[in-house]
C-alpha positions in Angstrom: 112.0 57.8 12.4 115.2 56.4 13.0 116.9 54.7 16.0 119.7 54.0 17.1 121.5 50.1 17.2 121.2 48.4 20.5 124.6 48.3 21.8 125.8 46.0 24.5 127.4 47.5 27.4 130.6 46.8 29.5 129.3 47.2 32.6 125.5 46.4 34.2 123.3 48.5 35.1 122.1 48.5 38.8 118.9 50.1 40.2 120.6 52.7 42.8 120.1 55.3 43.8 118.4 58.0 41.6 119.6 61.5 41.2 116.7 64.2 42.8 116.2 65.7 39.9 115.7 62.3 38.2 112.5 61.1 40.1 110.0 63.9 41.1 108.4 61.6 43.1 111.4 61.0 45.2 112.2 64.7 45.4 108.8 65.3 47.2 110.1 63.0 49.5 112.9 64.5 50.2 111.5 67.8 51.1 108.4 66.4 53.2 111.3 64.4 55.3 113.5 68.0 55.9 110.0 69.7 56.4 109.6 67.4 59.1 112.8 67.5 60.7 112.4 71.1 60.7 109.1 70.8 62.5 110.8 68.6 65.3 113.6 71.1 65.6 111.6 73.7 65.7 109.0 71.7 68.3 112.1 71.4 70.5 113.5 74.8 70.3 110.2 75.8 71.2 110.1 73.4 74.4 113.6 74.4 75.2 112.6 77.7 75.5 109.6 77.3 77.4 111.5 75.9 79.7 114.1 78.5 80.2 111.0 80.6 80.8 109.0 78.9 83.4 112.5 78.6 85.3 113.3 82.6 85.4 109.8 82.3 86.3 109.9 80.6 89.3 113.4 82.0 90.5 112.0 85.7 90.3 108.9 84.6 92.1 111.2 83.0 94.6 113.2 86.5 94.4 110.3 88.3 95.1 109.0 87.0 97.8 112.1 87.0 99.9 112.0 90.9 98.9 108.5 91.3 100.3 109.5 89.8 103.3 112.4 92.3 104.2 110.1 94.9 103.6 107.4 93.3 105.6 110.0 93.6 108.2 111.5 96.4 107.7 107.5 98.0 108.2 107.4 96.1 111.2 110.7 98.1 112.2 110.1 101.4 111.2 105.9 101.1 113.0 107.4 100.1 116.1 110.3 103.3 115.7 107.7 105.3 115.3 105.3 104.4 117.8 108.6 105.0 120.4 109.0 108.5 119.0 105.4 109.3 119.7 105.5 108.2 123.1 109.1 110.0 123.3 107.2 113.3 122.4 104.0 113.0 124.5 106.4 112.5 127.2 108.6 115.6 126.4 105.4 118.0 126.0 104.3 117.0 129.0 103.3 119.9 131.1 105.0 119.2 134.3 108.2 118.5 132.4 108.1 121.4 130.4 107.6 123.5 133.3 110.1 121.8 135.3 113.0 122.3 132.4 111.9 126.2 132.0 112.4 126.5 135.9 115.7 124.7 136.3 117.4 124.6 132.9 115.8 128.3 131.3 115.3 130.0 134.6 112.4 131.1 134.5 110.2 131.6 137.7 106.3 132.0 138.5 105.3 135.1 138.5 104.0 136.9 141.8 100.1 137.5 141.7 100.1 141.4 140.9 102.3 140.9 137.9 100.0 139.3 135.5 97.9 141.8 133.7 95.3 140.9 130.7 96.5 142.6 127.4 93.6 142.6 125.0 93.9 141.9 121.5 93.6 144.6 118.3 89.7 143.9 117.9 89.0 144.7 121.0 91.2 147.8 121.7 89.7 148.8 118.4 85.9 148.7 119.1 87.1 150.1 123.3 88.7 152.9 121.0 85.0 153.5 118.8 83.1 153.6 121.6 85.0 156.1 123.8 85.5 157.9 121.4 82.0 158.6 120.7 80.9 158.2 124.5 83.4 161.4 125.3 86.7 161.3 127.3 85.3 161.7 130.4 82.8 158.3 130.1 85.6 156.0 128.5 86.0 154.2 132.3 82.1 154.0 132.2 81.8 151.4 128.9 80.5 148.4 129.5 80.2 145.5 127.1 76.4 146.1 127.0 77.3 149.9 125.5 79.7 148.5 122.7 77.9 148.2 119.5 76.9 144.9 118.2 79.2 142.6 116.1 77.6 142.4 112.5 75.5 139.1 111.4 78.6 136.3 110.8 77.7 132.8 109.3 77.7 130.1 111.8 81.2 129.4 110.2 82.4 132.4 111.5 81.2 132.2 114.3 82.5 129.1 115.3 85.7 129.9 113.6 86.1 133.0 115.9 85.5 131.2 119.3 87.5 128.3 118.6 90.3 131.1 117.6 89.6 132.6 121.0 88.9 129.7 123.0 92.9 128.6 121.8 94.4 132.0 121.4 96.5 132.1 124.5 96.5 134.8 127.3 99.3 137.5 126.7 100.8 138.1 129.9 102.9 141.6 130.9 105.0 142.2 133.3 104.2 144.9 136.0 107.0 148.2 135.8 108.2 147.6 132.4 
């Protein structure tokens, strides 16, 4: 094989430092050191961050809970308006006041003792109609409530249904003469 002369050189060679791609070893380095600055970047980012979060965090709860107390009071408000209005309209369906502002602002008078007259209502003026009609026309003033036939078989529903209607169903009253 042949070789080369040893030559004497100008200048001396130091031990500096080595190109990456000269030593491998040193390349692994190199990369294990950026590796770990990435880490601690990233490590810090990540705190950063955190951070950031927990503050929103604690402003919105803050944010929040002044909120809930308007609206606390603003219930508080709006109870109390209504329990005014309540009293306002028990006090304004009252029955002396509503009879007192039909007399002097509508009015209106009592009426005398021979003007009120009981008007029955269609289901009775149509069984009064059955039964005089089958009674004759000269026994119509003679029918009695024991001579009207009997109401058919209801369910206690009904029933109750129909005298509560009647029990609220206000009297109709007619004037005498017209």
């Amino acid at each position: 094989m042949l070789a080369a002369p040893p030559q004497e050189l100008g200048y001396e060679a130091t031990p500096g430092p080595q190109p990456a791609g000269g030593n491998p070893r040193g390349r692994a380095q190199a990369r294990g050191r950026a590796r770990r600055k990435l880490f601690i970047l990233g490590l810090v980012l990540l705190a950063i961050v955190m951070a950031f979060g927990k503050t929103f965090l604690a402003v919105r709860l803050v944010i929040n809970g002044y909120e809930m107390e308007a609206l606390k009071q603003q219930i508080n408000t709006l109870q109390r308006e209504n329990e005014r209005l309540q009293l306002e309209v028990a006090r304004l369906k009252a029955p002396e006041r509503v009879a007192r502002v039909a007399t002097t602002r509508l009015g209106m008078v009592e009426p005398a003792e021979g003007q009120l007259y009981y008007v029955p209502g269609k289901a009775s003026q149509q069984v009064q109609v059955a039964a005089g009609a089958t009674a004759g026309p000269g026994t119509a003033a003679a029918t009695t409530a024991a001579a009207l036939p009997a109401p058919p078989h209801h369910s206690w529903l009904a029933s109750l249904a129909a005298a509560l209607q009647s029990w609220f169903e206000p009297a109709r009253v007619a004037r005498a003469g017209g």
